[in-house]
MILO-209936 format. One line per field, with one value per residue: x, y, z of N, C-alpha, C in turn; residue number from 1; chain. Coordinates in steps of 0.2 Angstrom, whole numbers. Layout:
BEGIN
n_c1 c(X,...)
n_c2 c(Y,...)
n_c3 c(Z,...)
ca_c1 c(X,...)
ca_c2 c(Y,...)
ca_c3 c(Z,...)
c_c1 c(X,...)
c_c2 c(Y,...)
c_c3 c(Z,...)
num c(NUM,...)
cadena c(A,...)
//
This chain:
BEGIN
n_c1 c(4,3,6,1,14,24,39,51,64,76,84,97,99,107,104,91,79,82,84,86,85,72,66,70,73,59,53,58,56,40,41,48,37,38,33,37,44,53,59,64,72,78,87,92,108,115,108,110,112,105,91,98,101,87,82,84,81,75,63,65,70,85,95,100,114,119,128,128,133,138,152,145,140,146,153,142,139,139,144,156,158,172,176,168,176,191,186,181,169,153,139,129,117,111,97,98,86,90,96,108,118,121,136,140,149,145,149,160,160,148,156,167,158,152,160,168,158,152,163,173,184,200,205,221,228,231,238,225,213,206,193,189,184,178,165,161,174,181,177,178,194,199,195,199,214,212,209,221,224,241,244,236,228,223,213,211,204,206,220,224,213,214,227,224,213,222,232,225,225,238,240,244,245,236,235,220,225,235,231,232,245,241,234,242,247,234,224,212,199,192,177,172,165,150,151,144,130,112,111,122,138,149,161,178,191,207,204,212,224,223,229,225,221,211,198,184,174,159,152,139,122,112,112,112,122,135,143,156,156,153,164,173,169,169,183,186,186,184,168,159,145,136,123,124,133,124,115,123,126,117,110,117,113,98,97,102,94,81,83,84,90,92,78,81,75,71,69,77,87,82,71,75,81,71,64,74,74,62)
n_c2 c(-6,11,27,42,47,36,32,33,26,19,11,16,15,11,-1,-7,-12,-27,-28,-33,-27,-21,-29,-36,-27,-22,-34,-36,-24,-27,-37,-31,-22,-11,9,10,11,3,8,6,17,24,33,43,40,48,60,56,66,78,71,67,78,83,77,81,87,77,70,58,46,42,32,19,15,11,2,15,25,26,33,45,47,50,60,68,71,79,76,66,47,42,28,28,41,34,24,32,33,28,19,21,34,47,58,70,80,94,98,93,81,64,52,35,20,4,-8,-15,-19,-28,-36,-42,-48,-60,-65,-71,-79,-89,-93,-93,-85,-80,-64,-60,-72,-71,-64,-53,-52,-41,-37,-29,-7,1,9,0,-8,-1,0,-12,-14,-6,-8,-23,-21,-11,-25,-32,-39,-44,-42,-30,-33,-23,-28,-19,-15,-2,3,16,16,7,8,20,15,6,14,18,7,3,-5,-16,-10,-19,-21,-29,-39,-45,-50,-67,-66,-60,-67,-77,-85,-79,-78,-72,-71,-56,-52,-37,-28,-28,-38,-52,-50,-56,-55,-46,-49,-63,-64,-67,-75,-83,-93,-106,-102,-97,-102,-117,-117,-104,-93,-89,-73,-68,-51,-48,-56,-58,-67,-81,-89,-86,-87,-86,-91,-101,-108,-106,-117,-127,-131,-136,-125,-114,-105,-88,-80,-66,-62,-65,-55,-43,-44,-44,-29,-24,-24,-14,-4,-4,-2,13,21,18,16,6,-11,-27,-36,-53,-64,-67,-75,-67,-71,-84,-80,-71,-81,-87,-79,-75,-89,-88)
n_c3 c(0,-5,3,11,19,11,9,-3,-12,-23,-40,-51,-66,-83,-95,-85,-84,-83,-67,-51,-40,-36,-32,-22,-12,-9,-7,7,12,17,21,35,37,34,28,15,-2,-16,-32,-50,-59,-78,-81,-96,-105,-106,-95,-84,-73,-74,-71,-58,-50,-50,-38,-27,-10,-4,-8,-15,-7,-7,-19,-27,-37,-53,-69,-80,-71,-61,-62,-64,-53,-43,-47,-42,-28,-12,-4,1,6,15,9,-3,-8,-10,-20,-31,-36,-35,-29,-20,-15,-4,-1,5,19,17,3,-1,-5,-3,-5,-9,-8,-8,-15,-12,1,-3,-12,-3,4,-4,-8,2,8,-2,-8,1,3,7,5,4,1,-12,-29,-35,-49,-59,-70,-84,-81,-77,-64,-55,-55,-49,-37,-32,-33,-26,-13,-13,-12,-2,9,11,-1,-10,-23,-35,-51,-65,-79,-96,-110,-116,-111,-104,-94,-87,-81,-74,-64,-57,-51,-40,-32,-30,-39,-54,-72,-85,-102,-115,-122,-116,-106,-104,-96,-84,-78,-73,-57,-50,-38,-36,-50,-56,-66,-70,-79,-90,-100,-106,-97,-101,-119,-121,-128,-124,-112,-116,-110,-106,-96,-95,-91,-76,-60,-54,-40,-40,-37,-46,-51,-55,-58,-65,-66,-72,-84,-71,-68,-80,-97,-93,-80,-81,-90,-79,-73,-78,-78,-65,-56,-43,-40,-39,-38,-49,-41,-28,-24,-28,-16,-4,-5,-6,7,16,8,10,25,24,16,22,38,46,47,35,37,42,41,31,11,2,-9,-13,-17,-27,-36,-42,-48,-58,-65,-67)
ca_c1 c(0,5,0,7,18,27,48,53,70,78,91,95,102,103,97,88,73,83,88,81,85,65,61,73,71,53,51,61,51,34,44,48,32,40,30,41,43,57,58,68,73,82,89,95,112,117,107,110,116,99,88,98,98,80,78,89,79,71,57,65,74,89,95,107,116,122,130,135,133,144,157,143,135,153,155,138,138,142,149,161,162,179,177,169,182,195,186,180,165,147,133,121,114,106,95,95,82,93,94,112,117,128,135,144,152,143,151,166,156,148,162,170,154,150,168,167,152,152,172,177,189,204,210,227,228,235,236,217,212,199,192,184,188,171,163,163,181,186,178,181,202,201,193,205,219,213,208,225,227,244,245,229,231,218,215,205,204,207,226,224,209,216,230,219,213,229,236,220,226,244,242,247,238,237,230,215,229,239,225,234,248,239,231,247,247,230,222,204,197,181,172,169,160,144,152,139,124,109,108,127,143,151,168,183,196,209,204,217,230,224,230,218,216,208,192,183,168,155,147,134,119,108,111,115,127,137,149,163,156,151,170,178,167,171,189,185,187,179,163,155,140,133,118,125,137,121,111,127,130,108,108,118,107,91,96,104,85,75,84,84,94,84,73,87,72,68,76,78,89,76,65,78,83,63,64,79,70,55)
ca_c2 c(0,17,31,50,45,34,34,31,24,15,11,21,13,12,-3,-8,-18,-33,-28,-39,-27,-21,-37,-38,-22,-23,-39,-32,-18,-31,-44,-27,-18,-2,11,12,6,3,8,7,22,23,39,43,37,57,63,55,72,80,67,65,84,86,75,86,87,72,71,53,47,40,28,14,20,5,6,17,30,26,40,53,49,51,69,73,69,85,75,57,43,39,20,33,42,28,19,36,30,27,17,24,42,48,64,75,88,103,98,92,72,61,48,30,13,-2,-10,-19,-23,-33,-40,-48,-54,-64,-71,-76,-85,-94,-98,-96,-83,-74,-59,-62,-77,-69,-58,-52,-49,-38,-36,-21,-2,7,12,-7,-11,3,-1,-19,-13,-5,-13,-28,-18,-11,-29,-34,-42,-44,-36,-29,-31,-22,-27,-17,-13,4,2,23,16,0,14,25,12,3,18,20,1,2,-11,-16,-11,-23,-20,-35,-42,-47,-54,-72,-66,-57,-72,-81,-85,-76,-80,-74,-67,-55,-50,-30,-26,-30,-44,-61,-49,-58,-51,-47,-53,-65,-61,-72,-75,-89,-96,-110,-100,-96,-108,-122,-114,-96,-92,-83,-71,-63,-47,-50,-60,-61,-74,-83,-96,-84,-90,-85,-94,-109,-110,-108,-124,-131,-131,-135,-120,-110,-97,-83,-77,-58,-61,-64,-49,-38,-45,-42,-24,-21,-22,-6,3,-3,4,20,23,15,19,1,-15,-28,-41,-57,-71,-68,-78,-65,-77,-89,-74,-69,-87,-91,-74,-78,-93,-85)
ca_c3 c(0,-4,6,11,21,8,7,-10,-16,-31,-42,-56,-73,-90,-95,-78,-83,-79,-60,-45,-33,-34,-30,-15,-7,-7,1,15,17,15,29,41,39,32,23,9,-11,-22,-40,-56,-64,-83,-87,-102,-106,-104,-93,-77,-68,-73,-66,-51,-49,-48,-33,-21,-5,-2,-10,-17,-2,-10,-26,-28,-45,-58,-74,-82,-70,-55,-61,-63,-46,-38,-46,-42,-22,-11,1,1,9,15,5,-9,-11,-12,-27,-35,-39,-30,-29,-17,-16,-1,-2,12,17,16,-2,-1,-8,0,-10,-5,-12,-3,-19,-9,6,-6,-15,0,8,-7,-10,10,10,-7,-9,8,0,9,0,8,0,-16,-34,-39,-58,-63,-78,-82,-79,-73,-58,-53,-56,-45,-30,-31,-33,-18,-8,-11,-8,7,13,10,-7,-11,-30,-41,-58,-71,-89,-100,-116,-114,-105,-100,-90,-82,-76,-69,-55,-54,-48,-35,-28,-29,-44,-61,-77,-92,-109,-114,-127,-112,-101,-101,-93,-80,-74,-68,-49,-48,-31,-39,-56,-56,-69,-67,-86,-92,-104,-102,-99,-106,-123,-124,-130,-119,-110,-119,-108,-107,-91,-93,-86,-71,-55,-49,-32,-41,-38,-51,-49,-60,-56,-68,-62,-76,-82,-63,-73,-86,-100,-90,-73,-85,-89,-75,-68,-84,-76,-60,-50,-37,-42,-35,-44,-45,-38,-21,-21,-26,-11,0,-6,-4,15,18,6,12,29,24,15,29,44,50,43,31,39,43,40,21,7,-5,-14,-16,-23,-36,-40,-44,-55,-67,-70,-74)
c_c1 c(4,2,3,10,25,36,50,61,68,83,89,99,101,107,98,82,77,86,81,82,78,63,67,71,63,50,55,57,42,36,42,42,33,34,35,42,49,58,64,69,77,84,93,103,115,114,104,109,109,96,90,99,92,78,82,82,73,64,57,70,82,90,102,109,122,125,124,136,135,148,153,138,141,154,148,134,142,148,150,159,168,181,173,174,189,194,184,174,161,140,129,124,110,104,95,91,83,96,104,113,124,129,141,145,151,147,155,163,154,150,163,165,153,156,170,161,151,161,173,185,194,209,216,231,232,234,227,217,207,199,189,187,183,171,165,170,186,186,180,191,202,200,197,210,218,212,214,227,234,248,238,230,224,219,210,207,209,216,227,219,210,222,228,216,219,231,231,225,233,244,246,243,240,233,226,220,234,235,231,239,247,237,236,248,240,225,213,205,191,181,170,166,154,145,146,134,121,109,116,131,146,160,176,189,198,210,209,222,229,226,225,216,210,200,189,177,165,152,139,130,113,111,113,121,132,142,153,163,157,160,174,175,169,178,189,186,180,173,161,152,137,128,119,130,129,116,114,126,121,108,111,115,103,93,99,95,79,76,83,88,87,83,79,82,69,73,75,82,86,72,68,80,75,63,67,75,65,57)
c_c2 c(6,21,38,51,40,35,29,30,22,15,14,17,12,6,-4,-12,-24,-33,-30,-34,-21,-27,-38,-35,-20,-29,-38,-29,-21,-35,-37,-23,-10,1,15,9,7,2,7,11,20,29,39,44,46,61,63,63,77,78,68,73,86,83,77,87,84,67,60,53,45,35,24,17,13,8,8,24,30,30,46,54,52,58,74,76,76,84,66,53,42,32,23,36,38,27,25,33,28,24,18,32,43,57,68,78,94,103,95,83,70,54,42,26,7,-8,-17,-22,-29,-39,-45,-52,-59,-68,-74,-81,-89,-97,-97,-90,-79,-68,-57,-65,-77,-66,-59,-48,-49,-35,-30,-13,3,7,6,-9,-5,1,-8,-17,-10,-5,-22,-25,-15,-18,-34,-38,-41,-40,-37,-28,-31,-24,-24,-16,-7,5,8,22,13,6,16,21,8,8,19,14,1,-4,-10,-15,-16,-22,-27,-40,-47,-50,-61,-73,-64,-61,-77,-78,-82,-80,-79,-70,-65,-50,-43,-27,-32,-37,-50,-58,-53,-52,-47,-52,-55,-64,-67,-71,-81,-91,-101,-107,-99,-104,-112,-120,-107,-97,-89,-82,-67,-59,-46,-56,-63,-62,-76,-86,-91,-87,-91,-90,-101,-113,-109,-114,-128,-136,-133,-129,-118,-103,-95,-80,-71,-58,-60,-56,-43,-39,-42,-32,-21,-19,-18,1,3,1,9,23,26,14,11,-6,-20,-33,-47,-64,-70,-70,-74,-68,-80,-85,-74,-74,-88,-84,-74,-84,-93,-82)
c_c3 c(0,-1,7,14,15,6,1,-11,-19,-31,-50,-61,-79,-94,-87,-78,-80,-72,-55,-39,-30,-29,-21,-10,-4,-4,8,17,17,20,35,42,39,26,19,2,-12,-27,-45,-59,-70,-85,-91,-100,-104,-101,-86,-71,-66,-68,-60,-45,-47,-43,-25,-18,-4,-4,-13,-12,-6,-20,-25,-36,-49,-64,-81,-78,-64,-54,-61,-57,-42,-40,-44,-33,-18,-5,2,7,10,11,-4,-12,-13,-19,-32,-38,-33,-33,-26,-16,-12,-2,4,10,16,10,-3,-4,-5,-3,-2,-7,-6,-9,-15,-4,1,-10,-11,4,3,-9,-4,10,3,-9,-5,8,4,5,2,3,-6,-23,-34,-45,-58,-68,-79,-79,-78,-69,-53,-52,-51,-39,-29,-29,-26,-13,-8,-10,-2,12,13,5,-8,-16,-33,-46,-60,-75,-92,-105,-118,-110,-100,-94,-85,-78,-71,-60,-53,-49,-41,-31,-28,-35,-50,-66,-83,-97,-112,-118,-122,-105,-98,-96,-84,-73,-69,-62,-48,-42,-36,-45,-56,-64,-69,-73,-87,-98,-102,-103,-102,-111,-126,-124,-124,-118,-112,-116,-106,-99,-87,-89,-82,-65,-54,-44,-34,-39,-43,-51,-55,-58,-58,-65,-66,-84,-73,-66,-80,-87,-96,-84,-75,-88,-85,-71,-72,-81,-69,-56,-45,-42,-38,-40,-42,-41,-30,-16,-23,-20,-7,-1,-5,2,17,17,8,22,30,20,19,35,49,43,40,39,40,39,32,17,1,-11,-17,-20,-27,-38,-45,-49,-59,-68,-72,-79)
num c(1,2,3,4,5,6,7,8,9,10,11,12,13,14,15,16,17,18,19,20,21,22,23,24,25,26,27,28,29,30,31,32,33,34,35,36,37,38,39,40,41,42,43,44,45,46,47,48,49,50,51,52,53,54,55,56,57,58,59,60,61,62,63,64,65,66,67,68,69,70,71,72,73,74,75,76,77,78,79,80,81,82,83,84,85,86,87,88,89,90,91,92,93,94,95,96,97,98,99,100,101,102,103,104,105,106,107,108,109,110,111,112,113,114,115,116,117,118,119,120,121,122,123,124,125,126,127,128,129,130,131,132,133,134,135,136,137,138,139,140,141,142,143,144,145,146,147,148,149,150,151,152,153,154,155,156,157,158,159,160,161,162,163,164,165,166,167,168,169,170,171,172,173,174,175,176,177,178,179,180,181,182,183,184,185,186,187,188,189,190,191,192,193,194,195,196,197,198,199,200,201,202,203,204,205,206,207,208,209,210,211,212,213,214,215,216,217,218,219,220,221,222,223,224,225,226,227,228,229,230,231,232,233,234,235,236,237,238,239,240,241,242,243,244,245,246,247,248,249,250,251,252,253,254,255,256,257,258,259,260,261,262,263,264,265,266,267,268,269,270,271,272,273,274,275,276,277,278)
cadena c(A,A,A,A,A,A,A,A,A,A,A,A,A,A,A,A,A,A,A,A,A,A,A,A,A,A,A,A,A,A,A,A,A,A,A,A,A,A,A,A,A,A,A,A,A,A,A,A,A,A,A,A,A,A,A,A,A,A,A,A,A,A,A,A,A,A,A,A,A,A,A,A,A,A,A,A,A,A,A,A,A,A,A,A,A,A,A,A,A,A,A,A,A,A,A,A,A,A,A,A,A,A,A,A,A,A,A,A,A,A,A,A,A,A,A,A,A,A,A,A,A,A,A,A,A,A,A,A,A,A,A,A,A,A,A,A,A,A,A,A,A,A,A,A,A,A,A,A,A,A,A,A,A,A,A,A,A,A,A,A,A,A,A,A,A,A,A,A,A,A,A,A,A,A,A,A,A,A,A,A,A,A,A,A,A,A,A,A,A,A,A,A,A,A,A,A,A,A,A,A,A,A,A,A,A,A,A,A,A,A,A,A,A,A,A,A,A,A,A,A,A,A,A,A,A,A,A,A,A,A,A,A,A,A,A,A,A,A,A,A,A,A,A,A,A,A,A,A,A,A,A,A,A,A,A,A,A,A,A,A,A,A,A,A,A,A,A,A,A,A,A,A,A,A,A,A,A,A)
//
């Protein structure tokens, strides 16, 4: 039930029809008995800044922010997180009432809960390779370097962009051509672009090389199972699948929102597994 009281959040992206984290955050607030809703927003590929400008003072209480607009929530936030500014880059957005935005990176929290509780992972344990060079790929870097990884090596496409966060993590950059090298010794391999998406090109990289103990993780979730997961099982290894780092990385936002943590007894899992297979 809506009513005029009703506190509004979301997540903001472009695309976004296929994010589960309506379907999460509203059974939370449906378990806990909050009067509040979770929605979808899509702004235009350019004109996120707009959008998120007109909801200066509260009227929307906050947003989670997906790609591709992790870099322009972060220039557009008046005031950082200490774990936001690190990865330069932000995923939630809260509105104040005095018209002010405070931005955050729950990104990493989520990272490492879903690599502790599905592989058991210590990022100690040794090198991390991410793929990828957006908002994603930032917090993930440093957030394994502040939780002690060893060395972070980026590969992108782009080698000036793989720089850019190496240099955030004390890492190495690589250019996508040299991928295979990158992967020797690698403790784990995440996934930080949109590659697998249903409906895009799948992410090609020579798994071979990596060690038998690697973990390797996909931030992508829909599909649950992508190319990439489906060859590192192929190989024996260890997976971690996005689905559970956007679970982990939802419960700070639901309560920065809703001013309470989520609900503990609901299987949102269960809910979004039963939704990818519809």
């Amino acid at each position: 039930m809506i009513t005029g009281r009703t506190v509004v959040a979301g997540v903001a992206g472009n695309p976004v029809a296929h994010s589960l984290s309506p379907l999460i955050h509203n059974a939370w607030l449906a378990k806990a008995g909050v009067d509040g809703v979770y929605v979808a927003f899509s702004p235009p590929a350019d004109g996120f800044r707009r959008f998120a400008e007109g909801l200066r003072g509260g009227a929307v209480r906050g947003l989670n922010v997906t790609v591709p607009f992790k870099e322009d929530a972060f220039a557009l936030a008046d005031r950082l997180s200490p774990r936001a500014k690190a990865a330069g880059a932000v995923n939630l957005l809260v509105f104040e009432a005095d018209g002010t935005i405070a931005g955050d990176n729950t990104d990493g929290e989520g990272l490492l809960g879903a690599l502790a509780r599905q592989a058991g992972f210590d990022p100690t344990s040794g090198p991390a390779v991410i793929l990828g060079a957006g908002g994603a790929a930032r917090g993930a870097a440093t957030t394994l370097a502040a939780a002690g990884s060893p060395e972070v090596r980026i590969v992108n496409r782009t080698l000036a962009r793989a720089e850019a966060i190496a240099g955030l993590a004390d890492g190495v950059a690589f250019p996508l051509d040299k991928v295979a090298a990158a992967l020797d010794g690698a403790a784990v391999v995440i996934n930080a672009t949109t590659a697998g998406l249903s409906g895009q090109a799948a992410l090609d990289v020579p798994l071979g090389r990596a060690p038998d103990h690697a973990v390797v993780m996909d931030m992508v979730y829909k599909p649950l199972v992508t190319p990439f997961l489906q060859q590192a099982r192929d190989r024996g290894l260890r997976t971690v699948d996005g689905l559970e780092m956007l679970i982990r990385q939802a419960a700070p936002s639901f309560e920065a929102f809703f001013g309470r943590p989520p609900p503990q007894d609901v299987d949102v899992r269960g809910l979004a597994l039963a939704a990818l297979e519809g």
